[in-house]
N, C-alpha and C positions, 0 to 999 in steps of 0.2 A: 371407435368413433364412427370411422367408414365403413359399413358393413356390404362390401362390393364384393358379390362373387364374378366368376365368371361369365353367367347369363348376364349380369348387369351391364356387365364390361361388355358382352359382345352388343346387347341394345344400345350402349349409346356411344359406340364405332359405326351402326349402320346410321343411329340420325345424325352423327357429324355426315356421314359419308354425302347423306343424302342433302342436308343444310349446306354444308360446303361446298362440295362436287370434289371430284379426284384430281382436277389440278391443283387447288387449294387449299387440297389436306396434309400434302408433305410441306406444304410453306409452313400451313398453321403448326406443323408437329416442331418444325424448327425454330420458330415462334415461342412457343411453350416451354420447351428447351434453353434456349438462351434467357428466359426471364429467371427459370430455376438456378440456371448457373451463377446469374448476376445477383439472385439473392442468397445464393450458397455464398460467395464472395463476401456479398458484403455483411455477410451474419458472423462469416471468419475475423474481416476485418474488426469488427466491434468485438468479438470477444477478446482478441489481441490486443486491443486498445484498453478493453477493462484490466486485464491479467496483465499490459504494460501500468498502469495506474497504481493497481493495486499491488504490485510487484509479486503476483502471483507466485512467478516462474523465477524467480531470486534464489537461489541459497540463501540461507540462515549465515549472520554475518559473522565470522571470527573471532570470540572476546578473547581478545590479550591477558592475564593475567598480569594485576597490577606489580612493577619494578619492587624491588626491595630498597627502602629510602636509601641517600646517598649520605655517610656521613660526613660532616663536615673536617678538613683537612685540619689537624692539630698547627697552633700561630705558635710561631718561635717569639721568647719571650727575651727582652731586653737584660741588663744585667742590672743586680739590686741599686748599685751607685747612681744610675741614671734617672733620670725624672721622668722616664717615658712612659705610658699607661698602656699595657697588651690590650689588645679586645678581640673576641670571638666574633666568630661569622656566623649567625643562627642560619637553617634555611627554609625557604620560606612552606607556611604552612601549603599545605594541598586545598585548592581550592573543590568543594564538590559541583560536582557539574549538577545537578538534579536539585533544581528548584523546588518547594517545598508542595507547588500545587499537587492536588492527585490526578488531574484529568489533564489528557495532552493531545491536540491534533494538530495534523497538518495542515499549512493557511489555505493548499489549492485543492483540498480535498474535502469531504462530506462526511467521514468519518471521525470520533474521537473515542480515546482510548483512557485503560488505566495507565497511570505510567511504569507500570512493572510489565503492561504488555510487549510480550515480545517483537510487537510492531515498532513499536517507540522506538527502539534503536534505529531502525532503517528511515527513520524523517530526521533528515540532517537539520541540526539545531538552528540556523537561520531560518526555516520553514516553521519552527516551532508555534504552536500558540498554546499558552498554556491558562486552565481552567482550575476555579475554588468547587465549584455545586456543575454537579449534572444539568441542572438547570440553565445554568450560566451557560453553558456548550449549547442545552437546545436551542436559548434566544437566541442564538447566532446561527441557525439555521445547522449546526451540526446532525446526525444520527450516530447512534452507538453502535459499538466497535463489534459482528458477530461474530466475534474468537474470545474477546475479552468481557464481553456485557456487562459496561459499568452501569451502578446502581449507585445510591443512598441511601443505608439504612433509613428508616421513618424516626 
């Protein structure tokens, strides 16, 4: 973009020298220096805030594999003379956690995803908001997800 050789560089070191004066030129150099730092900083800052957001810098989270059902403990049964009626303890079914929509983002974030994306695990389920149609996600100001790019067949 910059095509500065060394003649350039030394032309416009003599008209600072000469536009400034020599007292004014190590101020200004220190000058120029501290604005570079303070935007080195705060260019750091922002991308640490996006890569904290988007949880960049996360490990991938742990999936458990699911328990093997518990079965239920066999009820001792009463003797035939009694009038008493045994009864089993079913236990109760496994509820699934995955709502049937296909599209899922986070409430504080701009992105939404499929829900098989690998992101969807790491938005803990109170943040949830969940979507029918791609479309339904854009009226609400969402963007789609660039790891997962959901779509709609036509």
């Amino acid at each position: 973009m910059f095509d500065i050789g060394f003649q350039e560089m030394l032309v416009i070191g003599v008209l600072a020298l000469l536009v400034f004066g020599p007292g004014k030129l190590p101020e200004l150099g220190r000058m120029i220096g501290r604005a570079l730092r303070e935007f080195r900083r705060a260019s750091d800052e922002f991308r640490s805030t996006v890569e904290t957001n988007l949880h960049l810098n996360d490990p991938d989270p742990i999936i458990q594999p699911p328990s093997a059902p518990i079965e239920p403990a066999p009820v001792a049964t009463l003797p035939a003379d009694t009038e008493a009626v045994s009864t089993t303890v079913e236990p109760a079914p496994s509820v699934a956690v995955e709502p049937g929509e296909p599209y899922c983002a986070q409430r504080t974030s701009r992105l939404f995803h499929k829900s098989d994306c690998a992101w969807v695990s790491r938005i803990p389920e109170t943040e949830r908001a969940y979507f029918k149609h791609v479309a339904e996600a854009r009226e609400q100001g969402f963007t789609t997800c660039p790891v997962c790019e959901p779509w709609e067949p036509a």
